[in-house]
N, C-alpha and C positions, 0 to 999 in steps of 0.2 A: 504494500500500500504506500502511497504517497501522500505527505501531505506537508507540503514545503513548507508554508507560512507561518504554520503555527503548530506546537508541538503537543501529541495527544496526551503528556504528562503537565500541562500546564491548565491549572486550575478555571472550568469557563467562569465567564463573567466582567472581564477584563481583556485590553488589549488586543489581540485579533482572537485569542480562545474565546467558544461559543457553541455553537450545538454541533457543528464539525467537529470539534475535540470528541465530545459525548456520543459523536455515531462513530468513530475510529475507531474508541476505545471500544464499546461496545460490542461491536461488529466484531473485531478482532481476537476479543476473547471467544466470543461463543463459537466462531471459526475453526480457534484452537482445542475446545474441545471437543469439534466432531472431526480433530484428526487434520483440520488444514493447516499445515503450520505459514505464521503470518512474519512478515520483515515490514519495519514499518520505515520511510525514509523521512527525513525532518531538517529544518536546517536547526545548527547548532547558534543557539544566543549566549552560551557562557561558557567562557573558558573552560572553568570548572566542570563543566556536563563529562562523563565519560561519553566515550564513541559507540558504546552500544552499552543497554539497559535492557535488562530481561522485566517486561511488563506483565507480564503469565506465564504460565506453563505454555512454550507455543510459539510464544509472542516477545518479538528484539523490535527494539526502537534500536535507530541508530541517526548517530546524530551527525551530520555534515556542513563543515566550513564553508560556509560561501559569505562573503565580504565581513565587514565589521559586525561584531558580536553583538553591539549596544546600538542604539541609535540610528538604525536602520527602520525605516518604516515598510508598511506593506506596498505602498505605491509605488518603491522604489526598487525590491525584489526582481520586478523583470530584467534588471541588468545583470543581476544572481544568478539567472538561471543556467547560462552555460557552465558557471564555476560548480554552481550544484551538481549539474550532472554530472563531470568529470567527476570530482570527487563524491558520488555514486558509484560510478564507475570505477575510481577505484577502492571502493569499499568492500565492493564484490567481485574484485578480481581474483582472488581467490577461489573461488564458487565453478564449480563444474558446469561446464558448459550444458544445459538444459537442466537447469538447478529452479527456474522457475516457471512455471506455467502461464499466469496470471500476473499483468499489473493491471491494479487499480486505482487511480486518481481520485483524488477529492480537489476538488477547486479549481478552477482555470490553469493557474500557476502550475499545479502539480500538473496539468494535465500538458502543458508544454514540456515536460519534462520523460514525465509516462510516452506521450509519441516517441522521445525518443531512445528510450529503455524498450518498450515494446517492440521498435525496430532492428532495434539491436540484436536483441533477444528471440526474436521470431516468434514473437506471444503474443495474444489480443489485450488490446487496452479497451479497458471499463473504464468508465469517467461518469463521476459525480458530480454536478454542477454547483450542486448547493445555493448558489445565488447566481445570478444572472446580470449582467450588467444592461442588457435593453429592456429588462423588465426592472430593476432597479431604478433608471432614469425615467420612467416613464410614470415610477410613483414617487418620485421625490419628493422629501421635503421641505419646507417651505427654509430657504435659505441654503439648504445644504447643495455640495458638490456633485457632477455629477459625474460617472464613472468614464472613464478617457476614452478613448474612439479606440486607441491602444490594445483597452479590453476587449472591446467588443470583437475586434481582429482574431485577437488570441482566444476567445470562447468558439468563434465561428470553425477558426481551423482544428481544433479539438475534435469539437462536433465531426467534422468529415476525418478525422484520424482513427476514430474508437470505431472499435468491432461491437460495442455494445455500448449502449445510455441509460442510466440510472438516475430514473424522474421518481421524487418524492411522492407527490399526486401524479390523477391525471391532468389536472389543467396545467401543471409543469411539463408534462408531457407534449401537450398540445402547444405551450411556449415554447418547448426545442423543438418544433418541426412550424411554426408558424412564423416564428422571428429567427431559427437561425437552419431553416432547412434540413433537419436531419431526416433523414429517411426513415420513416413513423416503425420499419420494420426492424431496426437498430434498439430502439427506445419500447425501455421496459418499468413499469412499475411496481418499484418496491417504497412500502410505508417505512419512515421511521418507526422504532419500538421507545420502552419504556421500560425501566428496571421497575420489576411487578414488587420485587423483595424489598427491596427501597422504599419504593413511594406509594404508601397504601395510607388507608385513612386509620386516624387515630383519635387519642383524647386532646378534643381544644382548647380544657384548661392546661391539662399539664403541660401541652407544646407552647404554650404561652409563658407559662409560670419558668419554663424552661429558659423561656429567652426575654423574658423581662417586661411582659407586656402585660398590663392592665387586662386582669378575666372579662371585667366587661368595656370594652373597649370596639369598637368598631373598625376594623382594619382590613387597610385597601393593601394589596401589594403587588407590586413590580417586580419583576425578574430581570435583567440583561446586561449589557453592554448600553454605556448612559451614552448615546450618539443619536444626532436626529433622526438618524432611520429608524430607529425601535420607538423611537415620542413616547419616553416619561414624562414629555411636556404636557404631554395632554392629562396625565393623570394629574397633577401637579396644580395645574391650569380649574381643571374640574371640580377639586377642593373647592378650589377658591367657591366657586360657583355655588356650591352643597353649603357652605359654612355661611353663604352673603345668604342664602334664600331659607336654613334656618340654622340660624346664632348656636342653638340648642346643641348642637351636632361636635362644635369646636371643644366641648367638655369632654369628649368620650371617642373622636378621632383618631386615627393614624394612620399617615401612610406612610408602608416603608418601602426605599429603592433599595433592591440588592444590585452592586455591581459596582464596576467602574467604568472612568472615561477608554473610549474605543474609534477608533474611523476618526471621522473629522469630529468628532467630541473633543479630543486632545488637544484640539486648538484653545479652546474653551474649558478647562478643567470643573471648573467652579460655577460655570452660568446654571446648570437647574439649580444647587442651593442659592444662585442669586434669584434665579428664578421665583423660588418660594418665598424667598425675603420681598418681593417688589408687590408679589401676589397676597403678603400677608399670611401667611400659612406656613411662615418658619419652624412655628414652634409646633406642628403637626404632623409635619414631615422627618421620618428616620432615615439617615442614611447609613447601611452598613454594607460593606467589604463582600467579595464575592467567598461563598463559606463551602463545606464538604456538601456533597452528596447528604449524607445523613442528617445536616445540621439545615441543609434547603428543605427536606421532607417536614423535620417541623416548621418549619418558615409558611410552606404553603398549609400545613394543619390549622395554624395558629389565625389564616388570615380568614376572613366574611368572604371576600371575596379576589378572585387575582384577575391581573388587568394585564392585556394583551394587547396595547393601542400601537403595534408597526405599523409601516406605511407599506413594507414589503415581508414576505414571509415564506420562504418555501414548503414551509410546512407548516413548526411551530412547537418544537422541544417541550417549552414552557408550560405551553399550553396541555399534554398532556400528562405533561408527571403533575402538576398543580390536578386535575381529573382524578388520576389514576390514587392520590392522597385526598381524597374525597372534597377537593375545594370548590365549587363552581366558577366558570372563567368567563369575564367581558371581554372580547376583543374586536379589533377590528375585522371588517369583512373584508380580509384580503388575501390574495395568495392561496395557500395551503389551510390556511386558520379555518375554514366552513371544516375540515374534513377531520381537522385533529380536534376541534372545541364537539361536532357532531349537536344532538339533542340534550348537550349535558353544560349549558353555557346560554349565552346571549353574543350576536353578531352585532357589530352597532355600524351603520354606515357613518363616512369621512371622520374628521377629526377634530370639527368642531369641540372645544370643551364643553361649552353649553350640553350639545348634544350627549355627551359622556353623562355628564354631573346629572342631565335626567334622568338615564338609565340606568345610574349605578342607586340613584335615590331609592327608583319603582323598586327594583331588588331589596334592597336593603330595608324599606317600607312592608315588603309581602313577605314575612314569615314561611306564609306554606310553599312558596314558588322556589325557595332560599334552597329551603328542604327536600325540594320534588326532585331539582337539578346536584344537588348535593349526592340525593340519593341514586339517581342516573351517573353521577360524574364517573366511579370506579368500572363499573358495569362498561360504558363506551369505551376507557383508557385500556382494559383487557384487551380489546383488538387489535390494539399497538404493541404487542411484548415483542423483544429484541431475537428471540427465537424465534418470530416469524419472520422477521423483517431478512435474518440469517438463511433460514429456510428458500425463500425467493433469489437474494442472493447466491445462492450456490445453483440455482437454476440458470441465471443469469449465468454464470461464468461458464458451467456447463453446457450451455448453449454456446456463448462465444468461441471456449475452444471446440467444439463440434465441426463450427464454420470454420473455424480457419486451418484446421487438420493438421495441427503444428507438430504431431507427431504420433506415431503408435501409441496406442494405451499398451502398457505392459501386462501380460498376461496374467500375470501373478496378484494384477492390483484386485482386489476385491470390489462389488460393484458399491458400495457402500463409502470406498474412499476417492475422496477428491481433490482439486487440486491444490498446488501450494497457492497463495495469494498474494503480492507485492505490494504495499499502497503507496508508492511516492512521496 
């Protein structure tokens, strides 16, 4: 597997880690233990990192030098990317020649790279798009950057490189074959999953009492990366709205943002708490640090409700581990979000706040509606577990190398075993 930009051992919630981390790691594990062993390629941000880290039974990250350690942004990677692959290249030059089956990319970046590892190698490339740069620009947000012409370049030739397309949904699907041509018989879908063991529902007092928060207390919460693309603005904005139209409300309040600054947020480190402060709603709003896996499950136990206001979404992580831990979820109607929220949430169109602050009110107002979608939440998140998601992807690969006949299967392999996996 590949995944240049950002490394599957870094914590999501900040910086470029994000639900790409969370499908890498995921996927890779449960790979490994139906026998596929996984190589995960990365670049190296710290000196310190050793060159290769056992992340499972199965499963090597390996970590490769391409430019300065620090201080390198994502925008600026594509000039990385020959130094990358050389030293890929020679990371595995030791490795027997037909040592790997399968590369699969995750992100555009990786997937200029996977081309050309897959070439090399004489192996089909799987490529992951995860976000999209003409579906990106097409719903930006109000102020923000929009993704370079550069990108769009580099997504397209992807697209016509890979033996096989891994579309979150279908209307991601129907975005790789409408805006960027792929051959609709290339492109397959596979749902993200959701750690069942992890993120299940529990007690709302004690996951409260756990992390500090008032038993009766009213709490909105956000998940991400704080950059205009996800708009914590809007939840922030919407406060405002709930506490102007009743006073009552600001006694017993809270919203909390998990995460930090990401994308063009880092220009702005500080603007959503200035945000709150201009809005009046400083003292309502918690900011805290992106936390473990176990430590997000109560996060979303502990909230009324969690807010999912992107402007673009391939799917929507968030959206169902906050589900799958019995939360119900507002989000916006975009993307992937209709398919991960399902009958167990509320779709809210655009991004007006106003509009938010009414719809988080009606909820928050209706007791048995709270309860009915609460009690739907887990039920829908079930259809997302990481073992199905595993399940399709080995179909997928097993289709690709079909097509491209890259070699005899060995007699002796069992039909049961498959093959190795790369992720760039």
């Amino acid at each position: 597997m590949l995944s240049v930009h950002t490394s599957p051992l870094e914590r999501p919630g900040t910086g470029d880690a994000g639900g790409l981390n969370v499908y890498v790691v995921e996927t890779a594990r449960r790979l490994a233990r139906r026998g596929t062993e996984v190589e995960i390629f990365t670049r190296a941000t710290d000196g310190s990192q050793p060159e290769t880290v056992q992340l499972a039974e199965g499963v090597l990250v390996h970590h490769v030098p391409a430019g300065p350690f620090e201080g390198l942004a994502k925008e600026d990677l594509p000039g990385q990317l020959c130094a990358f692959a050389a030293g890929m290249m020679r990371t595995v030059a030791a490795r027997p020649e037909g040592w790997y089956d399968i590369v699969h990319s995750h992100y555009w970046l990786s997937g200029q790279v996977g081309w050309l590892a897959a070439d090399r190698w004489n192996v089909p490339l799987v490529h992951t798009m995860h976000t999209m740069a003409r579906v990106k620009n097409a719903q930006l947000a109000e102020g923000d950057a929009p993704e370079p012409r550069g990108r769009e370049i580099g997504e397209a030739q992807v697209v016509q490189a890979a033996a096989s397309l891994v579309a979150n949904t279908e209307e991601e699907a129907a975005q790789l074959v409408d805006l960027y041509g792929a051959e609709p018989e290339k492109v397959h879908v596979v749902n993200p999953g959701v750690d069942l063991d992890i993120f299940r529902p529990g007690d709302r007092s004690r996951a409260r009492a756990e992390l500090g928060l008032p038993a009766d207390a009213t709490v909105l919460l956000f998940v991400g990366r704080i950059q205009p693309l996800k708009a914590p603005d809007v939840l922030v904005k919407a406060a405002a709205h709930m506490v102007h139209r009743d006073p009552s409300l600001r006694s017993r309040l809270v919203v909390a943002v998990l995460g930090g600054p990401s994308g063009s947020g880092l220009a702005a480190p500080e603007a959503l708490q200035e945000l709150a402060r201009r809005a009046g709603v400083e003292d309502l709003v918690r900011f805290a640090p992106p936390v473990s896996r176990e430590d997000l499950a109560r996060w979303y136990r502990a909230a009324d409700l969690v807010t999912v206001p992107s402007h673009s979404e391939s799917f929507g992580l968030v959206a169902v581990e906050a589900l799958a831990s019995g939360t119900p979820v507002v989000a916006a109607d975009v993307g992937g979000l209709p398919v991960a929220v399902g009958e167990a949430g509320v779709l809210v169109q655009g991004h007006e706040a106003w509009r938010w602050a009414e719809v988080l009110t009606a909820l928050l107002d209706d007791p048995e509606e709270l309860a009915e979608l609460a009690r739907r939440a887990p039920e829908h998140a079930a259809r997302f577990s990481w073992d199905h998601t595993v399940d399709d992807l080995l179909s997928v690969y097993a289709l690709a190398c079909g097509e491209q006949d890259i070699r005899a299967i060995d007699d002796a392999r069992a039909l049961s075993d498959l093959p190795t996996a790369v992720v760039p």
